[in-house]
C-alpha positions as CSV (number, residue, x, y, z in Angstrom):
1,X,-334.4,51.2,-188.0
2,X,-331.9,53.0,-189.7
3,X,-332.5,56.0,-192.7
4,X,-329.9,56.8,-195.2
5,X,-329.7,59.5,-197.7
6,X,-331.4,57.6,-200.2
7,X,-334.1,57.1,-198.2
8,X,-333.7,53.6,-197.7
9,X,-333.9,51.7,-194.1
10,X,-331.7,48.3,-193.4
11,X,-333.1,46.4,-191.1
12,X,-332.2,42.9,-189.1
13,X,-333.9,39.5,-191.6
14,X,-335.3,38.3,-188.2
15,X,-335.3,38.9,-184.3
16,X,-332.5,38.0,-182.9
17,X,-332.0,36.2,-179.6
18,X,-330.9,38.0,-176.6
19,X,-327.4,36.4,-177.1
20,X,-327.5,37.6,-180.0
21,X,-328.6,40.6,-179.4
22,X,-326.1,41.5,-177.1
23,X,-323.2,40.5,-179.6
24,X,-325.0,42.4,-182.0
25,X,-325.0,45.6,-179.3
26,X,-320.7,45.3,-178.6
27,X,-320.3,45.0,-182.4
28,X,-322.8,48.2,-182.7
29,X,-320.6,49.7,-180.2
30,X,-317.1,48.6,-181.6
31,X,-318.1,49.6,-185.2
32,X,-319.1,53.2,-183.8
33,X,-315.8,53.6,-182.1
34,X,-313.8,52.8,-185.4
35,X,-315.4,56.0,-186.7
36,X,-316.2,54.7,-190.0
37,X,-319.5,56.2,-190.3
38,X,-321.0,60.1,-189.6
39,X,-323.5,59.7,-187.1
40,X,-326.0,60.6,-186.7
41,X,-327.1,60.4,-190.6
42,X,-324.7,57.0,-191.2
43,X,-326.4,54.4,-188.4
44,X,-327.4,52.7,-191.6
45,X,-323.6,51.7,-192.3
46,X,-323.1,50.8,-188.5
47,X,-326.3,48.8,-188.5
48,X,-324.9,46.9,-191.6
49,X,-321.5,46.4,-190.6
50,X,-322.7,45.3,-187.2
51,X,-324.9,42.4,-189.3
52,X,-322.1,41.2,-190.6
53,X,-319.3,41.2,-188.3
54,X,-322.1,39.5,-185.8
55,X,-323.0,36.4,-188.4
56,X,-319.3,35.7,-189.7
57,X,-317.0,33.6,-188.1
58,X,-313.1,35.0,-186.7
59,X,-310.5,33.8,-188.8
60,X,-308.3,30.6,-187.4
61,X,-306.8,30.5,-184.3
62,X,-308.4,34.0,-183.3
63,X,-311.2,34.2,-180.5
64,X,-313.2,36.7,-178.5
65,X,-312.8,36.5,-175.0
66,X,-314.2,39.0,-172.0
67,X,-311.6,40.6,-169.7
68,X,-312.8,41.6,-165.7
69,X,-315.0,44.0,-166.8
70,X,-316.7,42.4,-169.1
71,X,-314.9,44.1,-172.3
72,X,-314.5,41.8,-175.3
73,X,-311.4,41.5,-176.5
74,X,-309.7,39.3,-179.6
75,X,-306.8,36.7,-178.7
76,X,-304.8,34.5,-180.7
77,X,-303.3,31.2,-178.6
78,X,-301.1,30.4,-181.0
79,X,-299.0,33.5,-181.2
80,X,-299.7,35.0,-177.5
81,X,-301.1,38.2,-179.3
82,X,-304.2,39.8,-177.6
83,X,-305.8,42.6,-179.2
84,X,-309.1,44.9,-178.9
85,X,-309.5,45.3,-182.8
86,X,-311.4,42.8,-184.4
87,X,-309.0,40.6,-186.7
88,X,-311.3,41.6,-189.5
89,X,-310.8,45.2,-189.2
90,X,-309.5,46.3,-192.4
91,X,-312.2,44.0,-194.3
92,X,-314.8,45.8,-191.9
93,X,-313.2,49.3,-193.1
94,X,-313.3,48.2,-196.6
95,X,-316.9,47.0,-196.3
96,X,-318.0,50.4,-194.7
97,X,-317.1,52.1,-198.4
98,X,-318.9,49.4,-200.2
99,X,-322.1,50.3,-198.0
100,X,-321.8,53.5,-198.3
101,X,-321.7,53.7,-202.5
102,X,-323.9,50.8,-202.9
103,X,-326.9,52.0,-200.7
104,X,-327.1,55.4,-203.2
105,X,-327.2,53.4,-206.5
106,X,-330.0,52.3,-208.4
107,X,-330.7,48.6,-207.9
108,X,-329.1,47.6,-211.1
109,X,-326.0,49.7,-210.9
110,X,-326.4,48.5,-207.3
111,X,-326.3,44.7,-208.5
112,X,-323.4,45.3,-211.4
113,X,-321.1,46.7,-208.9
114,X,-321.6,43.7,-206.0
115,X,-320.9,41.7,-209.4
116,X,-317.4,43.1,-210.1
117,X,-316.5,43.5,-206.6
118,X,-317.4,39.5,-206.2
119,X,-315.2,38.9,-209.3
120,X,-312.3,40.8,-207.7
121,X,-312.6,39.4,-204.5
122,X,-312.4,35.6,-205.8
123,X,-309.7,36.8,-208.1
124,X,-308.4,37.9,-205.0
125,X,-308.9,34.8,-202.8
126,X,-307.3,33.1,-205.2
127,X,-304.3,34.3,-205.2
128,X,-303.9,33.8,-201.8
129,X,-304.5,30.5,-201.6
130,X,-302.4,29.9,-204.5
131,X,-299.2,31.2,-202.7
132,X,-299.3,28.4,-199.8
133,X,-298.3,25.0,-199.7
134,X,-298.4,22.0,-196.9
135,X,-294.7,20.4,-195.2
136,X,-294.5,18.1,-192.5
137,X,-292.4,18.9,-189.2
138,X,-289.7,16.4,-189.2
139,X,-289.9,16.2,-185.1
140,X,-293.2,15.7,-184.9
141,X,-295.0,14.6,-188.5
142,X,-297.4,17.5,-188.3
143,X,-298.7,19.2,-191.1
144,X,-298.3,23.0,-191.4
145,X,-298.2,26.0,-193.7
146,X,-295.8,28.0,-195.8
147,X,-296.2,31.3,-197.9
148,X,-294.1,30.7,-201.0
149,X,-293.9,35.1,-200.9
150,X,-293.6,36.0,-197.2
151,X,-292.3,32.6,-196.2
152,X,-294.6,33.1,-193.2
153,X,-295.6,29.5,-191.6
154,X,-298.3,28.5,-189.6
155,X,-300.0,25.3,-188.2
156,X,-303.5,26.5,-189.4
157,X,-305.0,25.4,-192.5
158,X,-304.8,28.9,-194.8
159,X,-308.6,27.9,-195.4
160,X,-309.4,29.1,-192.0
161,X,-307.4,31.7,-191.9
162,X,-308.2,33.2,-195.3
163,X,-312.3,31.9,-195.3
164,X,-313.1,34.0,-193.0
165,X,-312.3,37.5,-194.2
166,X,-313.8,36.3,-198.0
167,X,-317.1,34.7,-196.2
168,X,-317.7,38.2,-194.3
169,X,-317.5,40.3,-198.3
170,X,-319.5,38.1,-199.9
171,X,-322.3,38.0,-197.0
172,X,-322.0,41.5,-197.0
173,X,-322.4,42.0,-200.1
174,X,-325.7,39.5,-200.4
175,X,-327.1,41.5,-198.0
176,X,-326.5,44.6,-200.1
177,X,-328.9,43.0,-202.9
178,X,-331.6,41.7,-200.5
179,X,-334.6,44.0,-201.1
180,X,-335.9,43.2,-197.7
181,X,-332.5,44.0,-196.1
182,X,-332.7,47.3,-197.6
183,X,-336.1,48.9,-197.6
């Protein structure tokens, strides 16, 4: 268990299995190497970060994958691109601050803030979505995806693209209210 400044421990809801466990380990180890958190004195934020990053899904077409040695690494079929940061990296930095502030206020100030920062986050999401829109490929009738703003395409649905990142704030951030989470 980890103790913060405040005192206050965040530990896992339940046990988790030893697949689990293991992912939850290389996230532990990945979120350390990031440097995001003073340790010792921050495991709290690594422990929390770790939690989330281990029950939230990669955005569309991205998956982990295991080189020779065992090393987990993130790779995206559609554009070739292989990569050892996690595809959720700068949500995962972003999320380290909110931790970090959240974990030293009262529970109400605690539960205001997650409120704005949900607020800004769907504002957020919104916009997003709002600047795609489905065409067809003439050659072949498939569906696919254009940004009205970057012009960027892509064959994935922007839902599971975009999801993915939004998903991992907002679980964070219930987590962050959960007495039990944070004792």
């Amino acid at each position: 268990l980890a103790a913060n400044a405040t005192g206050k421990e965040i530990v896992p809801a339940e046990a988790p299995s030893a697949e689990e466990a293991l992912e939850f380990e290389e996230h532990w180890s990945y979120i350390e190497s990031l440097g995001l958190a003073k340790l010792p004195g921050e495991e709290h934020i690594v422990r929390f970060l770790a939690d989330s990053i281990t029950a939230s899904p990669l955005p569309a077409p991205w998956a982990a994958h295991r080189d020779e040695e065992g090393k987990v690494f993130y790779g995206n079929p559609t554009t070739g691109e292989t990569s050892w940061e996690h595809p959720l990296e700068d949500v995962i930095r972003e999320l380290a601050g909110m931790c970090r502030v959240c974990v030293s206020l009262s529970r109400s100030m605690r539960e205001r803030s997650i409120a704005d920062l949900r607020e800004a986050w769907e504002v957020q999401a919104k916009e997003e979505f709002s600047q795609w829109y489905s065409a067809k490929d003439q050659s072949s009738g498939k569906e696919y995806y254009c940004n009205s703003l970057t012009k960027e395409t892509m064959w994935e649905h922007p839902a599971e693209v975009l999801l993915p990142g939004h998903f991992l704030k907002l679980k964070s951030a219930d987590r962050l209210l959960d007495e039990a989470y944070l004792q």
